[in-house]
N, C-alpha and C positions, 0 to 999 in steps of 0.2 A: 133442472134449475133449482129448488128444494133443496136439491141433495149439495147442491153445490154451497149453498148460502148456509144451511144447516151446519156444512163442514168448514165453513170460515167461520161462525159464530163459537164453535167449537176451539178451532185453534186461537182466536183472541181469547175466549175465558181462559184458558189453560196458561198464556202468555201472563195475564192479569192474576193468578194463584202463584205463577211462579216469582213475579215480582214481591208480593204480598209475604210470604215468604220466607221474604232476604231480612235476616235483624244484622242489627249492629248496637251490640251492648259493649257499652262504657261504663269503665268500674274505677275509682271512683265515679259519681257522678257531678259531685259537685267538688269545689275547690274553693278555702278560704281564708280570706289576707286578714291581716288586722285590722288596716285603714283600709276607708274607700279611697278608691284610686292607685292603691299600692298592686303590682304585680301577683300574682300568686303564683306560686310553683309546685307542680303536683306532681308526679309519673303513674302516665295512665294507664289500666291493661286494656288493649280495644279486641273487640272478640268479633268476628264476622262469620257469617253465614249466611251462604247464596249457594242454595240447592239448582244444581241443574244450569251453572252458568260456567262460559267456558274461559271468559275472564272476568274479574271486576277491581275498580280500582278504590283507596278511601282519601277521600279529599278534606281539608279543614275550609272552612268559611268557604268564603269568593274566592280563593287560591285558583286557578289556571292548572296549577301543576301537583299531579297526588303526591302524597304519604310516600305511597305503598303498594301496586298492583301485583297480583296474582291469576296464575291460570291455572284450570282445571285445579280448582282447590274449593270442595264445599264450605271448610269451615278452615280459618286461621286466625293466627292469635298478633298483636303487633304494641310495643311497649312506646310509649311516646310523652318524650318531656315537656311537658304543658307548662307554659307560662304567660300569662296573659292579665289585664287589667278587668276585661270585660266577657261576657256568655261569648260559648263560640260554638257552631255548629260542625257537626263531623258528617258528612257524606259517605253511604258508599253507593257509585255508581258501576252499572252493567257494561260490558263489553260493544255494545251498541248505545251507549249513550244515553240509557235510562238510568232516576233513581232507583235504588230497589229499597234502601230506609234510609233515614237519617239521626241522630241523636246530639243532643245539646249538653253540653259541660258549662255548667250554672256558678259565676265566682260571687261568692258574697264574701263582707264584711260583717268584722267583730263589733267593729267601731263606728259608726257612719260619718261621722266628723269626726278632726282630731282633736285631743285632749287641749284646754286652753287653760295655761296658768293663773291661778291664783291669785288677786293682785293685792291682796290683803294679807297682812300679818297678824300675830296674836301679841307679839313682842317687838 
């Protein structure tokens, strides 16, 4: 009985190392428009790595449907055209339906407000 509970407290930590793990580095990290509110457009290089997993997929925000999945691949690379108003989250989740990381692309402004003319002359 021991031996048995001993041997499942074992294979969950081992589960919990290999999730821990999994990165998912995004280069740039951040992206940045002129104005607030303006789109920005960046092309990202998204890098993954998920040791010991037999598939995983990378998801952006709340999307339903990934990027990009891979099997039997430790580490892979995936370029993606980022355009967005606001921060967005990248996913990569596991073959079974776990996160294994996640990472955020940050959009700021030059500008926080736009520019208002002038309304005064010299001449």
């Amino acid at each position: 009985m021991k031996f048995a509970i001993a041997l499942i407290v074992m294979i969950l930590s081992v589960h919990t190392v290999q999730a821990q793990d999994a990165e998912l580095i995004i280069s740039p990290s951040k992206c940045v428009a002129l104005n607030k509110g303006q789109v920005c457009y960046q092309t990202l290089t998204i890098t993954m790595k998920a040791p010991l997993q037999n598939e995983f997929c990378l998801f952006m925000g709340s999307q339903s449907e990934p990027l990009q999945c891979w099997q039997a691949v430790e580490v892979a690379e995936y370029r993606y055209r980022f355009a967005s108003e606001k921060s967005v989250e990248f996913r990569l989740v596991g073959d079974r339906g776990q996160a294994l990381s996640n990472s955020v692309v940050n959009v700021a402004w030059v500008y926080k407000q736009s520019r208002k003319r002038n309304r005064w002359r010299l001449f």
